[in-house]
C-alpha positions as CSV (number, residue, x, y, z in Angstrom):
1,X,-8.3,-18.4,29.5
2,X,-6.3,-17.8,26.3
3,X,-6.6,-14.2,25.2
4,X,-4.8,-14.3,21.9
5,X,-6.7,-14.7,19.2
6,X,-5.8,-18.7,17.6
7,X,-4.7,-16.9,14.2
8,X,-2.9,-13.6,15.6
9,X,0.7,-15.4,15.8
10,X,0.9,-17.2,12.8
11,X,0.0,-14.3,10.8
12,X,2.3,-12.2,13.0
13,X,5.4,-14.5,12.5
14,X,4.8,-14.7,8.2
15,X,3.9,-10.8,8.5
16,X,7.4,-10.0,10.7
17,X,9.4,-12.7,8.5
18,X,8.2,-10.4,5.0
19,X,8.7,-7.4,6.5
20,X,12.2,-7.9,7.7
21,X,13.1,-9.5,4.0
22,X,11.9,-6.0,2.8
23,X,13.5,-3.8,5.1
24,X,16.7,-5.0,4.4
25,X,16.1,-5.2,0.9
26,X,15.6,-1.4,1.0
27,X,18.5,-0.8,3.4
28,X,20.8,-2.3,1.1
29,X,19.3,-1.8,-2.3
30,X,19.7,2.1,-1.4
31,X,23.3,1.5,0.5
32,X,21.5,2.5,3.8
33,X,19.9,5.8,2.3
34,X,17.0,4.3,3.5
35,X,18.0,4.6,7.2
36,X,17.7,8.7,6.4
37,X,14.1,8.3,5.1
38,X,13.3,6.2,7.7
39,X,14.7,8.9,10.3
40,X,13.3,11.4,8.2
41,X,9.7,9.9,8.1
42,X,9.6,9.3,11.7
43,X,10.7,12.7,12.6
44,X,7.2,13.5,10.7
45,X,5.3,11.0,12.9
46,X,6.5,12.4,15.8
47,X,5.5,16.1,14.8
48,X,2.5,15.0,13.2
49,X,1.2,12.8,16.1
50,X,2.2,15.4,18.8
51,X,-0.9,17.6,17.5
52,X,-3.7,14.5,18.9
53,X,-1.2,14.1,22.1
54,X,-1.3,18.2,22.9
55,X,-5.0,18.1,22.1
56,X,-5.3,15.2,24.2
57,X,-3.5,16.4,27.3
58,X,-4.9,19.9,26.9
59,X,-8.4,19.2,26.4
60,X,-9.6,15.7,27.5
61,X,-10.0,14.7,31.2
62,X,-7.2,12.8,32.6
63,X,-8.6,10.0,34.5
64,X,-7.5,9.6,38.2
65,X,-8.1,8.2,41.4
66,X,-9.2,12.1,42.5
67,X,-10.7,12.7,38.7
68,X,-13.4,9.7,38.3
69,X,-12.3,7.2,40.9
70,X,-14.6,4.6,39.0
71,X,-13.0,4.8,35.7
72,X,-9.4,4.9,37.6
73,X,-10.1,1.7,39.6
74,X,-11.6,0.0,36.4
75,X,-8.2,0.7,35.0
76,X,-6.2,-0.5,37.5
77,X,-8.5,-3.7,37.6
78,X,-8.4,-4.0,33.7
79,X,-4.4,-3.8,33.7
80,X,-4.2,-6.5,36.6
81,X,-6.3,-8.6,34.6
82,X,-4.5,-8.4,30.9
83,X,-0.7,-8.3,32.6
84,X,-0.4,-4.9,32.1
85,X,2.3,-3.9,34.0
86,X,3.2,-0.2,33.5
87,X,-0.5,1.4,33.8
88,X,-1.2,4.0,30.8
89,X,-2.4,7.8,30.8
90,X,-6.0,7.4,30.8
91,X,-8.7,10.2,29.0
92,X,-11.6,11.2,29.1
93,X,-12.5,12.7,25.4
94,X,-15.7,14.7,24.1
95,X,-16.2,13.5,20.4
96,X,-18.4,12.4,17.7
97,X,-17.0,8.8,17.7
98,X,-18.5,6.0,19.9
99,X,-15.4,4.1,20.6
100,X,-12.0,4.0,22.3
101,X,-8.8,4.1,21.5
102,X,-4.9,3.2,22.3
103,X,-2.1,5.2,20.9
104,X,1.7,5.5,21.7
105,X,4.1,8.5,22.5
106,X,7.5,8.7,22.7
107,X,7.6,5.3,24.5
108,X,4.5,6.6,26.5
109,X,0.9,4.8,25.8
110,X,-2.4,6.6,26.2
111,X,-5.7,5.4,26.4
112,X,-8.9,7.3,25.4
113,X,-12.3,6.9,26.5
114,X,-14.8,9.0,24.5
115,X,-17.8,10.6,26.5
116,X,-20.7,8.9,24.2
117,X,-19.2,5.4,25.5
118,X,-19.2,6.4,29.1
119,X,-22.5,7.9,28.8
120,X,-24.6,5.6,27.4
121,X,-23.0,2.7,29.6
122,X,-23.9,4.6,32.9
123,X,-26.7,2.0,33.8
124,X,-23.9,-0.6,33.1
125,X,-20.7,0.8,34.1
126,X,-19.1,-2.9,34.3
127,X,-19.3,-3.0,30.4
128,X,-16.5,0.3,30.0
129,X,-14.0,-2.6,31.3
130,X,-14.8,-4.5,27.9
131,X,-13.4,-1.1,25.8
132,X,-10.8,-0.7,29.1
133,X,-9.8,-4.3,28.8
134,X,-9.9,-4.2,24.5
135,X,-7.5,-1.0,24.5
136,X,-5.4,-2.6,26.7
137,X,-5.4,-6.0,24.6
138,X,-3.3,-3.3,21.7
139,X,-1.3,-2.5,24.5
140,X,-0.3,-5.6,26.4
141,X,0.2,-7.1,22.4
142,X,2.5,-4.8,21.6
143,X,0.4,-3.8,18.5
144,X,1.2,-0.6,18.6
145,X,5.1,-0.8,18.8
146,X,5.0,-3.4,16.1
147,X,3.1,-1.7,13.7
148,X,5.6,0.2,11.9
149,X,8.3,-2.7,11.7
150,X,4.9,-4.4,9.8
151,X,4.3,-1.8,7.5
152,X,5.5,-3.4,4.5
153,X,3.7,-7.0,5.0
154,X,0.7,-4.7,6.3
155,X,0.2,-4.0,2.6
156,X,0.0,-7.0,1.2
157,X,-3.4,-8.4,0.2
158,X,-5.2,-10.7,2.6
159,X,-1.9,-10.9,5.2
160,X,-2.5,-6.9,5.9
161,X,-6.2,-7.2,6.9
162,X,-6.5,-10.9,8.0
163,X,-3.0,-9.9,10.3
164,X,-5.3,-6.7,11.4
165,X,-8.9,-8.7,12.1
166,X,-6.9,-11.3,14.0
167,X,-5.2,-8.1,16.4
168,X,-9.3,-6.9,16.9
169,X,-10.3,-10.1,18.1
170,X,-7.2,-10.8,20.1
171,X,-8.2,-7.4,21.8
172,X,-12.2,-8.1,22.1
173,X,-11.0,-11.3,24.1
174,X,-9.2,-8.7,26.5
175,X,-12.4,-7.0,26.9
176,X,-14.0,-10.5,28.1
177,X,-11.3,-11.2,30.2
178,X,-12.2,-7.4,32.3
179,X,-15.7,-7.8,32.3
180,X,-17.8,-9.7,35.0
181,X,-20.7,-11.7,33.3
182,X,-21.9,-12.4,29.9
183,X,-24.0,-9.0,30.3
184,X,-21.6,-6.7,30.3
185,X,-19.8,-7.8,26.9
186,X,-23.4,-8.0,25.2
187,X,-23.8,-4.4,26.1
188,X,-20.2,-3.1,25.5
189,X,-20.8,-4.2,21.9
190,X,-24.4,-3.6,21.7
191,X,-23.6,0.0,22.5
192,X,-21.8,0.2,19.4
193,X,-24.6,-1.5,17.2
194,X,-27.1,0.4,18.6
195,X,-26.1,3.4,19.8
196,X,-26.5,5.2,23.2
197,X,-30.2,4.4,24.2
198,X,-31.2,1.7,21.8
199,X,-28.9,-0.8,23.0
200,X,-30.6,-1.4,26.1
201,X,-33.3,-3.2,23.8
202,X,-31.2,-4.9,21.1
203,X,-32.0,-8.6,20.6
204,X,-28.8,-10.0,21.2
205,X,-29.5,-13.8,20.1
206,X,-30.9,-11.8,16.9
207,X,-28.3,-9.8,16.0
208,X,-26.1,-12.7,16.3
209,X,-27.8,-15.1,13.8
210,X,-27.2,-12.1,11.7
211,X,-24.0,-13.5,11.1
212,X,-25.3,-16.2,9.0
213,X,-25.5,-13.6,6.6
214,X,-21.7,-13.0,6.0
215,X,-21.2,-15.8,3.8
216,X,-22.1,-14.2,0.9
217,X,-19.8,-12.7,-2.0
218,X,-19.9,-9.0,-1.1
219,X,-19.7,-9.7,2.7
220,X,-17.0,-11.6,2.5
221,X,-15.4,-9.6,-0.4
222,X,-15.6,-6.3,2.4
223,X,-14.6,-7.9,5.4
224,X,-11.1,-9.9,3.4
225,X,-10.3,-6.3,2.1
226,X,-11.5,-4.5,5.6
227,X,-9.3,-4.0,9.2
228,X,-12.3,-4.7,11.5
229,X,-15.1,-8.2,11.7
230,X,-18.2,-7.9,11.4
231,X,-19.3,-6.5,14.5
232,X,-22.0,-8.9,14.4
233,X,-18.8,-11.6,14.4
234,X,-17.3,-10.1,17.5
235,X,-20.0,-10.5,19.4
236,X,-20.4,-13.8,18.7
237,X,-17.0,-14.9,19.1
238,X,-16.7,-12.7,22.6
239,X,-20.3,-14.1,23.7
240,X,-18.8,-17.9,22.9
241,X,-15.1,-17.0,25.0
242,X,-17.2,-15.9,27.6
243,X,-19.6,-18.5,27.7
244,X,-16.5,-21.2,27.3
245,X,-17.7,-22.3,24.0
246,X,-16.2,-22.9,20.3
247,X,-17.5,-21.1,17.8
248,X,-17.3,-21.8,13.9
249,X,-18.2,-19.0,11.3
250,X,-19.9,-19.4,7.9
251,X,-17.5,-19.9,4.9
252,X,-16.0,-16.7,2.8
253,X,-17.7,-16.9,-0.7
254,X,-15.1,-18.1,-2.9
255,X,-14.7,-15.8,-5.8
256,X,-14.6,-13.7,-3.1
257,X,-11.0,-14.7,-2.2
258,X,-10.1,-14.4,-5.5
259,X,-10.7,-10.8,-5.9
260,X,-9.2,-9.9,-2.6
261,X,-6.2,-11.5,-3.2
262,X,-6.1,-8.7,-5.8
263,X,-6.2,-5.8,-3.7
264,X,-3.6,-4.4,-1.2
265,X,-4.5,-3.3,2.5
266,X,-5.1,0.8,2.5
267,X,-7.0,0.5,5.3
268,X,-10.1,1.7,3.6
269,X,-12.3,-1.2,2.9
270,X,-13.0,-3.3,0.1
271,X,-14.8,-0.9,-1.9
272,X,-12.2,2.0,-1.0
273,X,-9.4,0.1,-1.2
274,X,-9.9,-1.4,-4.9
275,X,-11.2,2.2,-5.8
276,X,-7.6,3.1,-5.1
277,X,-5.9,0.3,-6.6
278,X,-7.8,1.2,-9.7
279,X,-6.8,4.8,-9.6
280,X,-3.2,4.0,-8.8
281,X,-3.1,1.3,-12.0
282,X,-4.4,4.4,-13.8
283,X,-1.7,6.7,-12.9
284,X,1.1,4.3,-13.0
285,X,-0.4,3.4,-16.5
286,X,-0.6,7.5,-17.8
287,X,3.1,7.5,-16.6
288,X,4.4,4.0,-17.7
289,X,2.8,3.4,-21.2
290,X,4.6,6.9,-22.6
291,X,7.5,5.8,-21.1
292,X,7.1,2.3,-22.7
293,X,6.5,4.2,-26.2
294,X,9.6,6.0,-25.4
295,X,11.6,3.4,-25.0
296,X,10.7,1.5,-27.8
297,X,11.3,4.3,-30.1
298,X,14.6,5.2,-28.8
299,X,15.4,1.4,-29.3
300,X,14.0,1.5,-33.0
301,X,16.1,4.7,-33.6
302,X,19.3,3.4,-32.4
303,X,18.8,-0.3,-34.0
304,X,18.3,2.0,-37.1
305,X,21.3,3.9,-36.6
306,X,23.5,0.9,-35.7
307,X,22.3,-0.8,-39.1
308,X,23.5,2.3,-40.9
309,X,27.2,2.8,-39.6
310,X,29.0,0.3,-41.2
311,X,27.7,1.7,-43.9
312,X,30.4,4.9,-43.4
313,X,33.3,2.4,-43.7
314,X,32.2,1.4,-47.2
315,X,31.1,4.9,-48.6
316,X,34.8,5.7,-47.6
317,X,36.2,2.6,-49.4
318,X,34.0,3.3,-52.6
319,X,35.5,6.6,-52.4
320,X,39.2,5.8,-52.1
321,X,38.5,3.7,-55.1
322,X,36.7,5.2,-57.3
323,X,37.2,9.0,-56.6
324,X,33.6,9.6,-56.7
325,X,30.6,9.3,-54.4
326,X,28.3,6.4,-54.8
327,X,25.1,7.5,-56.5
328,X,23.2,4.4,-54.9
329,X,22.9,1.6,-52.4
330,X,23.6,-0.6,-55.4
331,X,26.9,0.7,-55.7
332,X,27.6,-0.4,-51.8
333,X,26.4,-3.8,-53.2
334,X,23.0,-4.0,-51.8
335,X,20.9,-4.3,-54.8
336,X,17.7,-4.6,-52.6
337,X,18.9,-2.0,-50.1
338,X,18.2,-2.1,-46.7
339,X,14.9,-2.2,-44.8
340,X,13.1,-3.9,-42.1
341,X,9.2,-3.6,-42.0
342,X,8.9,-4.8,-38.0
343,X,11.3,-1.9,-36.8
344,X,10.1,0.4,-39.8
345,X,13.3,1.4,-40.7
346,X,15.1,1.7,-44.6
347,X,18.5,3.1,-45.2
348,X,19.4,4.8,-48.5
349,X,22.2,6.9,-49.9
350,X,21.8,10.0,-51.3
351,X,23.7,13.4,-52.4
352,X,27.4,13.0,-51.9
353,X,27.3,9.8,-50.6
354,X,25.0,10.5,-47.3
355,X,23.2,8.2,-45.9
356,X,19.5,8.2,-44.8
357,X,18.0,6.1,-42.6
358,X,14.4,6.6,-42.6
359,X,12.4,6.2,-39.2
360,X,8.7,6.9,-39.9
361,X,6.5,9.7,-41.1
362,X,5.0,11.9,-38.8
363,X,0.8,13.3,-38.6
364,X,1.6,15.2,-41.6
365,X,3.2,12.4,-43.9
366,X,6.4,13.9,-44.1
367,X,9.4,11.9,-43.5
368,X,11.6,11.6,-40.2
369,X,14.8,10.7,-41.3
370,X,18.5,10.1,-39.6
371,X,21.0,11.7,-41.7
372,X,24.5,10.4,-41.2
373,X,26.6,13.4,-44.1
374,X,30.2,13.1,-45.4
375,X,32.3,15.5,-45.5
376,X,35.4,15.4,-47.9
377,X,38.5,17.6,-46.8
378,X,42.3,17.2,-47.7
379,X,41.9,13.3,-48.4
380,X,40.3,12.9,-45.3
381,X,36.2,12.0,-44.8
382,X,34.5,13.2,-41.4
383,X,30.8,12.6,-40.3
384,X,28.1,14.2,-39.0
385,X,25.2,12.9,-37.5
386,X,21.4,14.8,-37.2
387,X,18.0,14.4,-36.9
388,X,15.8,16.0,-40.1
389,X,11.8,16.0,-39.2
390,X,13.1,12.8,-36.6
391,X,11.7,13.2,-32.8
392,X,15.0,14.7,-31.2
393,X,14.5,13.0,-28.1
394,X,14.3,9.3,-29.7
395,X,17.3,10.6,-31.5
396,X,21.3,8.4,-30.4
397,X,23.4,10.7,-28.0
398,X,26.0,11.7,-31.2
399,X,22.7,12.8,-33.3
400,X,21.4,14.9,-31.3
């Protein structure tokens, strides 16, 4: 029986291959700063992550061969069955969630069982295996120790989710392999469809021609951009694995790739997800577009300026000639002056030979100009630059 899901590794291998490109990218773009982050960041996990672990450990019920002998020997069973080697901490956990759960420690993994699972399987206490056998699927995988290497390629649209639906399958076909008969998969995922006493009655045959309805544009829009199937999917494909059957899915909607491929993985679903892509084009925008208009005015301003300073070399040869200062551009020999109407910039000379380069007008109409003054001492001419009305920031370093 092949447990691996007949996508998982080809989406692993172009996931690892991206990742890696990135990694080192960073680690050499930032001359291995990036190691420190990384460190840095990780240091966080651990701190962050040892608040569930205490919680865990000091609250839920560790599962034993003394402390539920049932769910211990499942355990053992499961791990026999997936090639789980090194057997993980096993809990038993009060919450609101009807699920299970794998996490990793310091090198340590952990398996959760939550109390509403347990519960409402106690006429069928086969079908736990299925969430034993699906946990440990993560585990035997090596999900969980990869995930951080995938981060980057986790991101990406499509590759992050399709890499993620592909592990969940992959998973659900552990659960198969630890369960006994047909029944007790139907009610592992039953239980989750229907909740804690309804399941018992659920149609399965039913709820799996429900999957027909996936092919449409929104369905297929929310599960491209989602981490999980549909759960009516899993069933379907876990009923077929253990039945020994192929089973074929309906067609993703078209346009429905199209937009996915549009939005990255946050691991919120396809609503969420472009929701946040929309925010975070928003909020790069508010900081990119004045820094656009920044740029392009400090370019304009120092276009303008550059225009204007050979200009100083011919006020000083008018001088020299004609001990006076030229009254006009005229005098400089540009009859026409000087102006361009895409930059919005004109240059003009004025008092004592200075030179004005206009840059605009502001709200008010009043001029914003760069003034570029002579100054005539003991046969020698020095220059000083400033802004008058001008936007001091958009102003050249030796203006301001």
């Amino acid at each position: 029986m092949e447990l691996v899901y007949k996508h998982e590794k080809k989406l692993f291998a172009i996931a690892a291959v991206i990742s890696a490109l990135c990694w080192l990218a960073l680690v050499l773009g930032t001359f291995g700063i990036m190691l420190v982050y990384v460190l840095l960041m990780y240091v966080f996990f651990i701190f962050a992550h040892s608040v569930f672990i205490s919680y865990l450990k000091g609250t839920g019920v560790k599962i034993t061969a003394e402390q539920y002998p049932d769910l211990h020997q499942a355990l053992l069973s499961s791990c026999e069955k997936t090639g789980v080697k090194d057997v993980p901490d096993a809990y038993l956990l009060r919450t609101d969630f009807f699920n299970a759960l794998a996490t990793r420690f310091l090198g340590r993994h952990f398996i959760v069982l939550f109390t509403d699972v347990v519960d409402a399987l106690a006429d069928r206490p086969q079908a736990v295996n299925f969430y034993i056998g699906h946990e440990l699927g993560h585990i035997h995988r090596k999900h969980l120790l990869w995930s951080s290497f995938l981060f980057p390629a986790s991101l990406l649209p499509l590759l992050g989710t399709a890499l993620r639906r592909a592990e969940e399958y992959t998973c659900d076909r552990y659960g198969v392999a630890c369960c006994q008969d047909r029944d007790d998969v139907q009610a592992a995922l039953a239980a989750i469809a229907a909740g804690d006493s309804r399941w018992q009655s659920l149609n399965a045959e039913a709820y799996v021609a429900q999957v027909a309805d996936t092919r449409g544009f929104w369905m297929s829009f929310n599960e491209l951009t989602g981490d999980y199937p549909w759960l009516t999917k899993r069933m379907a494909s876990s009923l077929s694995m253990m039945e020994g059957q192929d089973i074929r899915f309906p067609r993703r909607h078209f346009l429905a790739w199209l937009l996915a491929a549009l939005v990255p993985r946050f691991g919120t679903g396809g609503a969420a997800s472009l929701m946040i892509m929309l925010v975070l084009i928003g909020v790069l925008a508010s900081v990119a577009v004045p820094q656009y208009h920044d740029y392009v005015n400090k370019s304009r301003y120092l276009q303008a300026y550059s225009m204007a300073l050979p200009l100083k070399s011919e006020v000083e040869a008018y001088v020299e000639e004609n001990q006076a200062w030229p009254e006009s551009m005229d005098d400089l020999g540009y009859p026409d002056g000087i102006e361009d109407s895409v930059q919005n910039y004109s240059i003009d000379i004025y008092n004592a030979g200075t030179l004005g380069v206009k840059v605009g007008e502001d709200a008010d109409g009043d001029e914003r100009y760069i003034v570029i003054e002579p100054e005539y001492d003991d046969g020698e001419i020095t220059w000083t630059c400033y802004g008058q009305n001008a936007i001091e920031k958009y102003l050249p370093l030796e203006c301001q």
